[in-house]
C-alpha positions as CSV (number, residue, x, y, z in Angstrom):
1,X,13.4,16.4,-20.5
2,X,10.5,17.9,-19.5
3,X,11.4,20.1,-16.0
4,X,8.6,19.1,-13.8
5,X,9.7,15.3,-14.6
6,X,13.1,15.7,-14.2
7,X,12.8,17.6,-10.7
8,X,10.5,14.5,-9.6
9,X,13.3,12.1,-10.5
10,X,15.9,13.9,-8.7
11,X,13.8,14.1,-5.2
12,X,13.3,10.5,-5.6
13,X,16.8,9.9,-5.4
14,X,17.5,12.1,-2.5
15,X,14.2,11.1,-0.5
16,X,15.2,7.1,-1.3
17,X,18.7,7.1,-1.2
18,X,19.7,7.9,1.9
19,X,22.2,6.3,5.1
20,X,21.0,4.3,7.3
21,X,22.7,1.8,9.9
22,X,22.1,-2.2,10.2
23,X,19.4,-3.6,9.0
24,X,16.0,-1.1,8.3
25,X,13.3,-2.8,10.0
26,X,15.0,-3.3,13.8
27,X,16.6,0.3,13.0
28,X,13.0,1.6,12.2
29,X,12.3,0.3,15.7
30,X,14.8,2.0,17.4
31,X,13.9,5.1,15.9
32,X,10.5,4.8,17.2
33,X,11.5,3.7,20.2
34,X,14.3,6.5,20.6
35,X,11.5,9.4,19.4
36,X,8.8,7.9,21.7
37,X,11.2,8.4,24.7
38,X,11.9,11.8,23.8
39,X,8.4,12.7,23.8
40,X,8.2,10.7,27.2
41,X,11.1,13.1,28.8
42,X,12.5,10.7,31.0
43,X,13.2,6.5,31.0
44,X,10.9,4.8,30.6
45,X,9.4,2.4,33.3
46,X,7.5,-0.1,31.1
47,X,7.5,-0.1,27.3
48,X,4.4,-1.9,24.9
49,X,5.4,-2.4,21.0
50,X,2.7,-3.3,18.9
51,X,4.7,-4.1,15.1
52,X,2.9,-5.9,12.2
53,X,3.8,-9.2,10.9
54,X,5.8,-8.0,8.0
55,X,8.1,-6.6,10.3
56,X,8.1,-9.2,12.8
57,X,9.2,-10.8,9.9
58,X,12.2,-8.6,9.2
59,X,13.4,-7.7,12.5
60,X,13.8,-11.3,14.6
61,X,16.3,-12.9,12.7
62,X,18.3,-10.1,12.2
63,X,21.5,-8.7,14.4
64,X,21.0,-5.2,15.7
65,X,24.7,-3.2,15.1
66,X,26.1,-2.0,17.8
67,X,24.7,-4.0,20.6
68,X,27.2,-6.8,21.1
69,X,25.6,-9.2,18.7
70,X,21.7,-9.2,20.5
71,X,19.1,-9.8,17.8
72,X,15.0,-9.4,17.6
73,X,12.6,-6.5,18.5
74,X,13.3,-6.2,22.1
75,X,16.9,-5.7,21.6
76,X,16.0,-3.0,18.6
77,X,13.5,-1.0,20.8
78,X,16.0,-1.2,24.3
79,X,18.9,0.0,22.0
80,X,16.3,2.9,20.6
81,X,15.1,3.8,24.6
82,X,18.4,3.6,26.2
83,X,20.8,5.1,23.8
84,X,19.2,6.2,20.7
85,X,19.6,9.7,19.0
86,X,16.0,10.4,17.2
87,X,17.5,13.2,15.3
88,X,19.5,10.5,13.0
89,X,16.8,8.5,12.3
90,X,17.8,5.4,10.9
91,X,21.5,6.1,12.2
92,X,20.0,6.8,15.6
93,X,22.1,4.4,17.5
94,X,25.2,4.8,15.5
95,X,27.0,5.7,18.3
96,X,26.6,3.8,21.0
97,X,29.7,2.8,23.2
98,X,30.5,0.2,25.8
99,X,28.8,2.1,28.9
100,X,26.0,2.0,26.5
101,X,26.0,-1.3,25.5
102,X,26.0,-2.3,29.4
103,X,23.1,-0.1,29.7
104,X,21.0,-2.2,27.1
105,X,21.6,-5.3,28.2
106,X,20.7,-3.6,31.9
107,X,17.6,-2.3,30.1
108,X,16.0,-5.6,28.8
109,X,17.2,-7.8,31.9
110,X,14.5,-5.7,33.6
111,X,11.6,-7.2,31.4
112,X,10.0,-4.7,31.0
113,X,9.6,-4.5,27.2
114,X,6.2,-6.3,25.4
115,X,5.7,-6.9,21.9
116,X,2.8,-7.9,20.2
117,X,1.5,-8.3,16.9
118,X,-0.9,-5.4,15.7
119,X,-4.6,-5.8,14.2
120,X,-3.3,-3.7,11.0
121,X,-3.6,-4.4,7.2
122,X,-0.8,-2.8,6.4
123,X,2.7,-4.4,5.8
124,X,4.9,-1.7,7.7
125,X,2.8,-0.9,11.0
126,X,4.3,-0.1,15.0
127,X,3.1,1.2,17.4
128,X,5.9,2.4,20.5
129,X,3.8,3.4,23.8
130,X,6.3,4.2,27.1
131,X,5.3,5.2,30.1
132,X,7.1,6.1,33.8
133,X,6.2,7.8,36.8
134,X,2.3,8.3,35.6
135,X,3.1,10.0,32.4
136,X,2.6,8.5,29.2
137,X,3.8,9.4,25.4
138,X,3.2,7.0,21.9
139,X,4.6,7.2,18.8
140,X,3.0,5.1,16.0
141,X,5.2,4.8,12.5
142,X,3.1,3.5,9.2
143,X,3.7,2.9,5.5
144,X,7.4,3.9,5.5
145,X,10.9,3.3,7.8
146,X,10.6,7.5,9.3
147,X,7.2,8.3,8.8
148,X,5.8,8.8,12.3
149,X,1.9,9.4,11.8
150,X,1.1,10.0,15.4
151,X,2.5,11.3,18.6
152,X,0.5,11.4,21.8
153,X,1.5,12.8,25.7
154,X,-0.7,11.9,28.4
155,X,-3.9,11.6,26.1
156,X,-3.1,15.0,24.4
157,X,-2.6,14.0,20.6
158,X,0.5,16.3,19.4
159,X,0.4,15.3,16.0
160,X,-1.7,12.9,13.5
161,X,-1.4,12.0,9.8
162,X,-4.1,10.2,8.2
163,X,-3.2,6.6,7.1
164,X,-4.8,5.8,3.8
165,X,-4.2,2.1,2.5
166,X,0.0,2.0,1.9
167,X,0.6,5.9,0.7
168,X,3.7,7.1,2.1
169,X,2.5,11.1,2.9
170,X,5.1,13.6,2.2
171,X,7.3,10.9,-0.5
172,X,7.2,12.0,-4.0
173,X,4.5,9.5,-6.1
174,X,6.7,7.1,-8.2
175,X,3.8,6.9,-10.5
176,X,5.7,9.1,-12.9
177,X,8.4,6.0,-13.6
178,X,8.8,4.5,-16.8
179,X,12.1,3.0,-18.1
180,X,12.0,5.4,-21.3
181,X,12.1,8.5,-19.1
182,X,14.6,7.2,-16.8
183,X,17.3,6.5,-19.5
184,X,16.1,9.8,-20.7
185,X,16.9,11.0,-17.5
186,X,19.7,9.5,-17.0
187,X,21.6,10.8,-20.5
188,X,20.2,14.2,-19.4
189,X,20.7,14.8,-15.8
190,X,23.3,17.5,-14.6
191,X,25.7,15.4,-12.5
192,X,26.2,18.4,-10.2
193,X,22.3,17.4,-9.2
194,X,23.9,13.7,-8.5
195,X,27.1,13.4,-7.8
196,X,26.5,14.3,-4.0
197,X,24.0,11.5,-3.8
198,X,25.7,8.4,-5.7
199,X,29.1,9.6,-4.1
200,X,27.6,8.4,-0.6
201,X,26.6,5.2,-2.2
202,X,29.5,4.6,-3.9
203,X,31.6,5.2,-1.2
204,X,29.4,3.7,1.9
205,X,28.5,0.4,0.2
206,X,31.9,-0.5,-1.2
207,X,33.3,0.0,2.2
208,X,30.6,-2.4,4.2
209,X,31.0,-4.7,1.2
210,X,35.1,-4.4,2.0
211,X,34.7,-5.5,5.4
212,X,32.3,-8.7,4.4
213,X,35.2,-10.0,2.1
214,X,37.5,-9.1,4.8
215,X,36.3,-10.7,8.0
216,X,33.8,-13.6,8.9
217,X,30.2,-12.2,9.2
218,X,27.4,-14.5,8.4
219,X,27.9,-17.4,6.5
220,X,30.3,-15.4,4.2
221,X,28.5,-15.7,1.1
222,X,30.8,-13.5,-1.0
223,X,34.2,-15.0,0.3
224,X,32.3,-18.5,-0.7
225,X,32.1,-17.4,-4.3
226,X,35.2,-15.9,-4.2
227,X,37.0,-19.8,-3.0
228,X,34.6,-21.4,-5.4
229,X,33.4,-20.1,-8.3
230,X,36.2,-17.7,-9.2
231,X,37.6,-14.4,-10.4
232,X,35.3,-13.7,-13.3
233,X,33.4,-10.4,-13.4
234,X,29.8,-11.9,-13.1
235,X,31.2,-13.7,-10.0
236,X,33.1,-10.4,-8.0
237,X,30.0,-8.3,-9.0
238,X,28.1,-11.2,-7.0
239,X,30.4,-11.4,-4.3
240,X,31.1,-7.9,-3.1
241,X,26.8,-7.3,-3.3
242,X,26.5,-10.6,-1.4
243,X,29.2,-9.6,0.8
244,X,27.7,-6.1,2.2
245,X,24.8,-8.1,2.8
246,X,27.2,-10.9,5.1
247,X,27.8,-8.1,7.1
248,X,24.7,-6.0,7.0
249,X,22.7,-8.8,8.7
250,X,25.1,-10.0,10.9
251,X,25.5,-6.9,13.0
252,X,27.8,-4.9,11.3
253,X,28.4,-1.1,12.3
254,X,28.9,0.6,8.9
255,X,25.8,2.7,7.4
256,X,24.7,1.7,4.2
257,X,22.6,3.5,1.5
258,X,19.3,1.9,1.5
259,X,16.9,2.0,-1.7
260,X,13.1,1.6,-1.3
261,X,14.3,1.2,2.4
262,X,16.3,-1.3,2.1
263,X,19.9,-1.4,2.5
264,X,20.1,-4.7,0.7
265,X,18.9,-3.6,-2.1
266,X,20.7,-0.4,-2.0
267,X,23.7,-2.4,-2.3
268,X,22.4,-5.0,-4.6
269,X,21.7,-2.5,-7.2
270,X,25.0,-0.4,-6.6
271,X,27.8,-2.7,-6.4
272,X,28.2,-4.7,-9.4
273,X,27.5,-1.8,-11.6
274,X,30.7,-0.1,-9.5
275,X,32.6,-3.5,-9.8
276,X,31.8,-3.6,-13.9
277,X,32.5,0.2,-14.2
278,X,35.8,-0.5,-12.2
279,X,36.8,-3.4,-14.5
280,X,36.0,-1.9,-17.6
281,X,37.7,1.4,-16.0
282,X,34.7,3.8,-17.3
283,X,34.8,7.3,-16.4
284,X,33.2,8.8,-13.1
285,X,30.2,9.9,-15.5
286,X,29.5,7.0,-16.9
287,X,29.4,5.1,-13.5
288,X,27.2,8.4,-12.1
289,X,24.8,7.7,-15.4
290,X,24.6,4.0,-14.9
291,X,24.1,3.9,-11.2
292,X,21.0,6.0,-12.3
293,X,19.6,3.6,-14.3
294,X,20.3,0.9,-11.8
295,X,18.7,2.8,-8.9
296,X,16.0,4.3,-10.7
297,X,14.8,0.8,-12.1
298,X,14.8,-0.2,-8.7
299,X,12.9,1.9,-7.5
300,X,9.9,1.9,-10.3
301,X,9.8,-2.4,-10.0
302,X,9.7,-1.9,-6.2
303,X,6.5,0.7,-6.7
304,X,4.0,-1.6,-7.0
305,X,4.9,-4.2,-4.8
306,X,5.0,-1.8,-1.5
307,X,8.0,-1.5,0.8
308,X,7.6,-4.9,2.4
309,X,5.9,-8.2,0.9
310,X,6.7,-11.9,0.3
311,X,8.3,-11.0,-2.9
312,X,12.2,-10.5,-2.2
313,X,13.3,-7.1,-3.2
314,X,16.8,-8.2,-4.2
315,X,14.7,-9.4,-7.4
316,X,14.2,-6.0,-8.1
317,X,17.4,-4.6,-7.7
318,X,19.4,-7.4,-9.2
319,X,17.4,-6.7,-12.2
320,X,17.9,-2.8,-11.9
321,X,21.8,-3.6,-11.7
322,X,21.2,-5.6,-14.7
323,X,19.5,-2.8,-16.0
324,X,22.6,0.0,-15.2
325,X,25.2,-2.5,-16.4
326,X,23.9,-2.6,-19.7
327,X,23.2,1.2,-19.6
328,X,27.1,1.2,-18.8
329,X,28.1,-0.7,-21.8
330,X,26.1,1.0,-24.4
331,X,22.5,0.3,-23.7
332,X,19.5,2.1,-24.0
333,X,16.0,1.8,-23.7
334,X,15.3,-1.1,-26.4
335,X,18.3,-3.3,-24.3
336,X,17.4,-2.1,-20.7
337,X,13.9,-3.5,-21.7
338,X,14.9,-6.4,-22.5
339,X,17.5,-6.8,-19.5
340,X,14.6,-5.8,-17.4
341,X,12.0,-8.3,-18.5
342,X,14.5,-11.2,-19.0
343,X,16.2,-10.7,-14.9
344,X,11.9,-10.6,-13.8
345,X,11.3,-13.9,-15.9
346,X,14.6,-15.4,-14.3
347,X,14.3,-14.7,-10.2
348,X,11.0,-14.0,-9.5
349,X,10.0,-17.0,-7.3
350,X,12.2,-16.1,-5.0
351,X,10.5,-15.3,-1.8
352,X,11.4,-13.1,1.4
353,X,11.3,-15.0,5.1
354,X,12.6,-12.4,6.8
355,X,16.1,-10.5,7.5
356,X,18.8,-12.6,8.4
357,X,22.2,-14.4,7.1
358,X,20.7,-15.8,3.9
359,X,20.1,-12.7,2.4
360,X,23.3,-12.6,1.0
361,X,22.9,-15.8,-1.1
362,X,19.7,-14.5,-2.3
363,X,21.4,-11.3,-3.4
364,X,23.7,-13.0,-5.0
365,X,21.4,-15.0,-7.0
366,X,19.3,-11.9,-7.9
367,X,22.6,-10.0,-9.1
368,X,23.6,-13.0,-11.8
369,X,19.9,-12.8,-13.1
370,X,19.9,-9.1,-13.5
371,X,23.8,-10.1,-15.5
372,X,22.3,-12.9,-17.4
373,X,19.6,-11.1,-18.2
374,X,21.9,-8.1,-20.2
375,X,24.0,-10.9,-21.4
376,X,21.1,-12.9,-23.2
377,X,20.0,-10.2,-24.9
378,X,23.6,-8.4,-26.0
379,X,24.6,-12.0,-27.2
380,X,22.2,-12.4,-29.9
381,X,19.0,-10.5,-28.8
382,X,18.2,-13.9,-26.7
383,X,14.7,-12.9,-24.8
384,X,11.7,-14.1,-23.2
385,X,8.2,-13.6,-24.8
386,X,4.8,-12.7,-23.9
387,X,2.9,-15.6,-22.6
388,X,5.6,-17.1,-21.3
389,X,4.8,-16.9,-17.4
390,X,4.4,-13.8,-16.0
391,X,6.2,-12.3,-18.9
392,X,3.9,-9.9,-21.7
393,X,3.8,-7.4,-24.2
394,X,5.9,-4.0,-23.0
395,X,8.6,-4.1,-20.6
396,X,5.8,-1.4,-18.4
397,X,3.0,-4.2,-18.7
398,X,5.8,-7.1,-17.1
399,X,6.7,-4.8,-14.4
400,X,3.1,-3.9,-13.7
401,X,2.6,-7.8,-13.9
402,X,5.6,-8.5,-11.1
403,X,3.6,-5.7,-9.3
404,X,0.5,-7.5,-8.8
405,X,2.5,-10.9,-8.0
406,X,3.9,-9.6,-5.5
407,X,2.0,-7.3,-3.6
408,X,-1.7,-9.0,-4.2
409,X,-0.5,-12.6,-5.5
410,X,1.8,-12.9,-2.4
411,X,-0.1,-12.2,0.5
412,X,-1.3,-15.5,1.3
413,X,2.4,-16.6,1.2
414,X,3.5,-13.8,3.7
415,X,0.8,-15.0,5.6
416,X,2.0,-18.7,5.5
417,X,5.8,-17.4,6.1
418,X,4.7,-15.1,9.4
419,X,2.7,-18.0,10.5
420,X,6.0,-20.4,10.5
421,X,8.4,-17.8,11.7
422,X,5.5,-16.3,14.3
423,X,5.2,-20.0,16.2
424,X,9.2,-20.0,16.6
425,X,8.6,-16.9,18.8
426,X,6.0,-19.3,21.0
């Protein structure tokens, strides 16, 4: 493989796959709010968020991890201010104790925290603005869950990025995609240049989706198909994706790897490759290579939709689990096509209202498209065709389809969605 491409492929890995804690969106927030305070020096007196809809969308419904079960926006940004580490970034409030907890709920009984929605055509938009004893500091964060674009003190601007459209400055492009490079990849990479990155996966998402089969969070999706539906593989590789997700969303403390900043789709497209590679008990290379495919698929569907949309992104990465599981058991490029385009033509009406409990279910719904997608085509080259749907000629031409569904097709039902969810707030 050609060096330049395969260098790109590895720093999309490490810049997309990385820890982060509770859900992204009200994390995001705290970050911003936690760096804005820096800059600010001292504790802030009054607070003003501006936050597009999108995230509006993502961060009320959702609980923020470590604060005692308090959900929405204000309770993201007042964990951020009061006890937030900016250095972690999307684990900045990993560590908050009791006496910090106390100070949070102290924080927001003062009222002194506004949110409102930002004039902004872009999905991922906030602004954080603190200010206390005369002095002032913002932070604004655009296109992507750490990329701060501006910082400001007292009217002195310290630092400014351009915003052009959704380009996420500083990222590698993911233009360079396509599903024949990344199984080339994938049978070519050096797992040395790997292993460090899919061992935190591995490790972090099998333990948060541990804990959802373990203990009630949510509405306990995986321990549901667990009672009801049974012990075959299809249904466990469901379960323990759906499960991280029960636990994810409902608060839970443990860091997750996200993918295309998402940490449900970091475990949708993680764990039931590791629960098939388990069963089938393939070797630590062959789970590495798969888990590859898996994320790397992600990824490239998730390109041209944009980070956030109406289109849920467990579509994507049950199909890119889909995607690694056949890679696992033998296939390649001809029968990851297929996998890919049969998954897109199965689960892509399903739409995203936001962060929140039923996330899970949608996971797991994704997860046995992405399955039933491989196992239509392994069990007698079963497929959909061009012109049916969405679905044409060249598994690239479908995903570019999926693309423009859901990131131009979509936006009048994000708008519909934010509308409903925005006169809840009233």
């Amino acid at each position: 493989m050609d060096c330049k491409l395969y260098n790109a492929y590895l720093n999309i890995l490490r810049e997309e796959l990385v820890p982060a804690m509770g859900c992204t969106e009200p994390i995001a927030l705290a970050y911003a709010a936690a760096s804005a305070r820096a800059l600010l020096g001292r504790m802030p007196e009054r607070v003003q968020v501006e936050v597009s809809g999108n995230l509006i969308k993502n961060a009320m419904g959702v609980t923020v991890p470590n604060t005692d079960g308090m959900r929405g926006i204000e309770a993201a940004v007042a964990a951020g201010i009061v006890a937030g580490n900016e250095k972690k970034k999307l684990e900045c409030i990993a560590d908050v104790d009791d006496g910090g907890r106390d100070n949070i709920r102290a924080y927001l009984a003062k009222n002194i925290i506004t949110v409102e929605l930002c004039e902004s055509d872009l999905a991922f938009d906030c602004t954080v603005k603190v200010e206390a004893n005369g002095e002032n500091a913002l932070i604004r964060m655009a296109n992507a869950h750490t990329n701060i674009v501006h910082r400001e003190k007292n009217g002195e601007i310290i630092s400014d990025t351009p915003v052009s459209c959704e380009s996420e400055d500083g990222m590698s492009s993911h233009e360079c995609l396509t599903v024949e490079n990344i199984i080339k990849f994938a049978e070519e990479v050096e797992l040395s240049d790997v292993e460090p990155i899919l061992a935190r996966q591995i490790e972090c998402n099998s333990a948060i989706s541990s804990e959802g089969l373990k203990n009630p969070w949510g509405a306990c999706i995986g321990q549901t198909l667990l009672s009801c539906a049974g012990d075959s593989l299809m249904n466990r590789a469901k379960a323990r994706a759906a499960a991280g997700s029960d636990a994810r969303m409902n608060g839970c403390a443990m860091p997750v790897v996200i993918l295309s900043g998402s940490g449900n789709q970091g475990m949708t497209a993680s764990l039931p490759v590791i629960t098939y590679a388990e069963e089938q008990k393939r070797s630590r290379e062959e789970l590495l290579r798969a888990l590859v495919v898996s994320d790397l698929c992600t990824i490239h569907l998730k390109t041209y939709i944009g980070r956030l949309s109406a289109f849920c992104g467990a579509v994507c990465a049950g199909a890119g689990a889909g995607a690694g599981i056949c890679f696992l058991e033998g296939g390649r490029v001809r029968e990851v096509s297929h996998t890919l385009v049969n998954a897109l033509g199965i689960s892509s009406g399903i739409v995203c209202d936001g962060a929140k409990a039923s996330c899970a279910g949608k996971i797991a719904l994704a997860v046995e498209a992405g399955i039933l997608g491989w196992e239509m085509f392994k069990n007698g080259g079963k497929q959909f065709y061009s012109g049916e749907g969405i679905i044409t000629k060249g598994v690239e031409n479908t995903i570019r389809n999926v693309g423009i569904l859901g990131h131009d097709g979509m936006k009048a039902t994000d708008r519909t969605i934010m509308d409903i969810m925005l006169k809840k707030m009233c």
